[in-house]
Every structure is written in C-alpha cells, then in structure tokens.
matplotlib code that plots the C-alpha trace (Angstrom):
import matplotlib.pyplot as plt

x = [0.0, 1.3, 1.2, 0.2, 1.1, 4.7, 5.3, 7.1, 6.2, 10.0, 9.4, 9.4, 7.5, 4.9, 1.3, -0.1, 1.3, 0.5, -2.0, -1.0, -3.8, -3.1, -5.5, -2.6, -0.3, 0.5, -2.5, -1.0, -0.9, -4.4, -5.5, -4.0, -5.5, -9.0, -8.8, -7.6, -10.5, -13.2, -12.1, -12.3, -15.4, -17.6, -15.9, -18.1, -17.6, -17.8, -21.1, -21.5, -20.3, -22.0, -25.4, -28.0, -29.4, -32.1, -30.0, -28.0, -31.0, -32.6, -29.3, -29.2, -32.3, -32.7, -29.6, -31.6, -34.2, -31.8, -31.1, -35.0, -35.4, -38.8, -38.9, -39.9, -37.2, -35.2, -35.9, -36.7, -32.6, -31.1, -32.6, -31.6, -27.8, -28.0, -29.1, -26.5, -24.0, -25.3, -25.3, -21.6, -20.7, -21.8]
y = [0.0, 3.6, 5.9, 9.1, 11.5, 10.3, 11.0, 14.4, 16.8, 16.4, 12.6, 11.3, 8.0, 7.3, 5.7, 5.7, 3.8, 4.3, 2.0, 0.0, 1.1, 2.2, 5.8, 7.0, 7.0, 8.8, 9.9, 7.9, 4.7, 5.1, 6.0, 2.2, 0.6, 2.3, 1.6, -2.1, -2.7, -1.0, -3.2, -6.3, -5.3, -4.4, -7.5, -10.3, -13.7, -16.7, -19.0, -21.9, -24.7, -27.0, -28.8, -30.3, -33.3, -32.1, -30.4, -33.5, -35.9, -33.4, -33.6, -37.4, -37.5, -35.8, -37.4, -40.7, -39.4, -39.3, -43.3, -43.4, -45.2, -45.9, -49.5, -48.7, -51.5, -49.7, -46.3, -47.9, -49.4, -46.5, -44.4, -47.6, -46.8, -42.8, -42.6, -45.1, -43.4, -40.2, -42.0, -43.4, -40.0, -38.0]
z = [0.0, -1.1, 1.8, 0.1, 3.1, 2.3, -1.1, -2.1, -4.6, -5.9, -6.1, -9.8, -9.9, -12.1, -11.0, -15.1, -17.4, -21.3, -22.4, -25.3, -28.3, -31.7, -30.6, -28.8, -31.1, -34.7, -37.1, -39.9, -37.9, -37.1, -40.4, -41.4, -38.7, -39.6, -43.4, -42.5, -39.8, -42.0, -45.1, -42.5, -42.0, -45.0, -46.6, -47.4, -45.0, -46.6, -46.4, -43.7, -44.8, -42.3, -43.1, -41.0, -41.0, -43.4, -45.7, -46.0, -46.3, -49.0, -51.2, -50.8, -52.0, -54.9, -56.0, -55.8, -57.4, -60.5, -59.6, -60.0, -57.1, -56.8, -54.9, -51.5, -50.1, -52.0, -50.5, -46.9, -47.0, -48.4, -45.1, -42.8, -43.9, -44.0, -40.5, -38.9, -41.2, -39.3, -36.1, -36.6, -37.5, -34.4]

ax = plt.figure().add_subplot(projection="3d")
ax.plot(x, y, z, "-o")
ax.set_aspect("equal")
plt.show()
C-alpha cells in the first residue's frame, strides 16, 4: 500500500502507465488501422459450410431421385444406412 502522506512533490515515480492502443499514437498509424478494420469489416464472409441433417438428407435425396429409385425396399434401405452413417458420425 502507497502511503500518500509520504510521497514528495519532488518525487518522480509514475502511478499511469500508457496503455498500449493504436488511438494514442500517430495519425498515420491510425488512419492504417482504420482503413484495415473497415475493409475487415464491409468484406463479405464466406457461407457456412456445415449442413443439417435435413439439408444432407434433401441432397441425398434428390440425388436418388436421378437413380430413379422408386422400390420402397429400395428407399426404406437407403434411409436404414443414411441414418446409422449419421449416427456413426456423431
């Protein structure tokens, strides 16, 4: 603990030390960070590249709809291994 009553006028420590942000320091270093962070942040992000289980399903599916798969044993098997390949997955 600093006693306060102590400390001289004459005494030359230092209780603030300079934060470390690019606002403190020159105008053309903050100009670069702006332009740099404003770029950042009116680009465009890229899509999610994750799917659901529905979106998956819905893809499978229409591809066997090219396959013309229209035996229900078929269809009923094909489900059977996309949901334990889901399960097996997770």
């Amino acid at each position: 603990m600093i006693d306060m009553e102590q400390i001289s006028k004459a005494d030359s420590r230092v209780f603030y030390f300079k934060p470390n942000s690019v606002y403190l320091e020159d105008p053309e270093k903050q100009r670069q960070y702006r332009q740099r962070f404003t770029q950042a942040a009116s680009s465009l992000r890229e899509p999610n590249k994750r799917f659901g289980v529905a979106d998956q399903l819905d893809a499978e599916a229409r591809a066997l709809v090219d396959q013309a798969l229209s035996d229900p044993e078929q269809v009923r098997t094909y489900l059977a291994d996309f949901f334990e390949r889901r399960v097996y997955h997770l």
